[in-house]
C-alpha positions as CSV (number, residue, x, y, z in Angstrom):
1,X,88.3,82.3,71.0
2,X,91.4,82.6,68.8
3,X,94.6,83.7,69.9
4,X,97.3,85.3,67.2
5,X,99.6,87.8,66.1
6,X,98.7,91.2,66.2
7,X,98.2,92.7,62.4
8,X,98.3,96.4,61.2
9,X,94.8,96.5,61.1
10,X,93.9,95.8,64.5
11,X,96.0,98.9,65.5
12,X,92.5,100.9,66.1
13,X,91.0,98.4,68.5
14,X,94.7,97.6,70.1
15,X,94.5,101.1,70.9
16,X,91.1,100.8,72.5
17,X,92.5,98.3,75.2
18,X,95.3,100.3,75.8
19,X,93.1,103.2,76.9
20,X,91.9,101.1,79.3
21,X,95.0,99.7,80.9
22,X,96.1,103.5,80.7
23,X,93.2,105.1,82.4
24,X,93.9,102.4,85.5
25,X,97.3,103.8,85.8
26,X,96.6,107.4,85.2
27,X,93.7,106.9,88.3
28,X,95.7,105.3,90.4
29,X,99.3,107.5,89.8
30,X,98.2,110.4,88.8
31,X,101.6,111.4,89.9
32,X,103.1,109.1,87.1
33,X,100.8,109.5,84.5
34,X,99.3,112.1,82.5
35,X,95.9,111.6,80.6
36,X,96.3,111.1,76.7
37,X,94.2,110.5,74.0
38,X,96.3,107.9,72.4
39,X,98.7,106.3,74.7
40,X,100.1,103.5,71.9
41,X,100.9,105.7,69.1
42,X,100.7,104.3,65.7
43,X,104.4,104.3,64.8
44,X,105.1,102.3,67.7
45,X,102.8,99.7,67.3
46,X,103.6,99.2,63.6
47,X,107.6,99.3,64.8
48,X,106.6,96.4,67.5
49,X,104.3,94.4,65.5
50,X,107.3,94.0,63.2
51,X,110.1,93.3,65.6
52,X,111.5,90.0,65.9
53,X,112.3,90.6,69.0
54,X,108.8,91.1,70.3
55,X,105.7,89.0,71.4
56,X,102.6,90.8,70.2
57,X,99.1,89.0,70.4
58,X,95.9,89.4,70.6
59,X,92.9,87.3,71.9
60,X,89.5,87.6,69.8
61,X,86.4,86.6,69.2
62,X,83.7,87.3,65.9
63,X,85.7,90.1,65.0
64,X,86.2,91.7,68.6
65,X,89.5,92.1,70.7
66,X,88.9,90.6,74.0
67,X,92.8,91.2,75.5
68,X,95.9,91.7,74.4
69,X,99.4,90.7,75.6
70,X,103.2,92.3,74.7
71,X,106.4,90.8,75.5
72,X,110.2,92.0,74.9
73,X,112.9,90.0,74.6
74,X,116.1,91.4,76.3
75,X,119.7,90.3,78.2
76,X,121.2,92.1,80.6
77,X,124.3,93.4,80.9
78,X,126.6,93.0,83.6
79,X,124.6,89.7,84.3
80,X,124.2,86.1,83.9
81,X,123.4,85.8,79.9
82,X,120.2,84.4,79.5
83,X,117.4,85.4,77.0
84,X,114.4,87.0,78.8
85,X,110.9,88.1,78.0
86,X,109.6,90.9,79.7
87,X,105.6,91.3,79.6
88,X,105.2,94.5,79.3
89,X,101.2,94.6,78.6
90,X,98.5,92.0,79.4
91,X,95.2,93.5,79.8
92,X,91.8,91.7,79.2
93,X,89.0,94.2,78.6
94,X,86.2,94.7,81.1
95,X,83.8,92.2,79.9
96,X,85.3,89.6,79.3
97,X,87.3,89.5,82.5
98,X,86.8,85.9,84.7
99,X,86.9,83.9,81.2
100,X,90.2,82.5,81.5
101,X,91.5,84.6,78.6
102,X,94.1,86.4,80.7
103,X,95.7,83.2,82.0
104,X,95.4,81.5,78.1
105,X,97.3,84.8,76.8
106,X,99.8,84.4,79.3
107,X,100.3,80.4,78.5
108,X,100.9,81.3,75.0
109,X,103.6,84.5,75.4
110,X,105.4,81.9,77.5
111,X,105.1,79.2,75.4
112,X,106.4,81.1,72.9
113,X,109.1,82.5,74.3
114,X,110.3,79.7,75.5
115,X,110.5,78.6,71.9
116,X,112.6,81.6,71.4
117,X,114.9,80.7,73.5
118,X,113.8,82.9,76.6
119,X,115.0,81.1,80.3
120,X,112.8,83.5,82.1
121,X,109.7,85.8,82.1
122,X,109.5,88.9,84.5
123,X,106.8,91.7,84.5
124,X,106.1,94.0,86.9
125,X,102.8,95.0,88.9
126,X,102.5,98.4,90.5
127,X,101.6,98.0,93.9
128,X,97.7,99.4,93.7
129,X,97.3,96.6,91.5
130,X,96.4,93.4,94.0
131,X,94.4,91.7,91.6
132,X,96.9,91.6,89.4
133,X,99.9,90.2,91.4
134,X,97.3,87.4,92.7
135,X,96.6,86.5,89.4
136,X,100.6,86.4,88.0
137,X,101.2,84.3,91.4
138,X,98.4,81.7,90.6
139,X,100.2,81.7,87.2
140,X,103.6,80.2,89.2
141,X,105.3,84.1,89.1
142,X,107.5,84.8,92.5
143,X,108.7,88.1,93.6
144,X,111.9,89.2,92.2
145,X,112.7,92.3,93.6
146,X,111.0,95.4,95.4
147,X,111.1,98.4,93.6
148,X,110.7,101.1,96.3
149,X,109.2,104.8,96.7
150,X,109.3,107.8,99.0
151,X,107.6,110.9,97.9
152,X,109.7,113.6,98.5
């Protein structure tokens, strides 16, 4: 298994795996999300595969994308300066799941970001997603703060 940099061609099967992460979201908040047939649109992904400022990478094997992983760089304002990456997408496709892919992606964002200078990482999990949140803990991540919801 190799991990790199996402390239302009991989933009097709990229797409693929973010089907998949958005079809979990749209079934479990339907309230939040709205069905689509491409939820990374092409623009975008060429604008973040290009930006400094971004972690894009991709983990592969003979040709096929097993899981991807996205991270932002930002500082606050109003805060404490310090650099931080915020993983916005890590997603390991459905058959490859229980490889240790997921955890190797997520080594090598924050290695990397660490070589850029980020002090911190911080994602977020939406609450349906247990599985996920046991597997960022197990990875050394602590609760930050609640975000909280009442349906009105």
């Amino acid at each position: 298994m190799l991990i790199r940099d996402m390239k302009l061609e991989d933009f097709e099967k990229v797409n693929t795996v973010m089907r998949e992460v958005h079809a979990l979201h749209v079934t479990n908040r339907p309230d939040l999300y709205i069905d689509v047939e491409e939820p990374y649109a092409r623009d975008k992904f060429e604008t973040d595969i290009e930006n400094d400022n971004m972690i894009t990478v991709l983990a592969e094997e003979n040709g096929e994308i097993m899981g991807i992983c996205m991270a932002a760089f930002r500082e606050q304002t109003c805060m404490v300066k310090k650099r931080t990456a915020y993983m916005d997408v890590l997603c390991v496709r459905e058959p490859y799941r229980g490889r240790g892919i997921g955890r190797k992606l997520f080594l090598h964002v924050q290695e990397e970001a660490k070589t850029k200078g980020a002090k911190r990482l911080d994602l977020m999990v939406w609450g349906f997603n247990e599985k996920a949140y046991a597997f960022y803990e197990k990875l050394g991540m602590s609760i930050q703060r609640f975000v909280l919801e009442k349906k009105l």
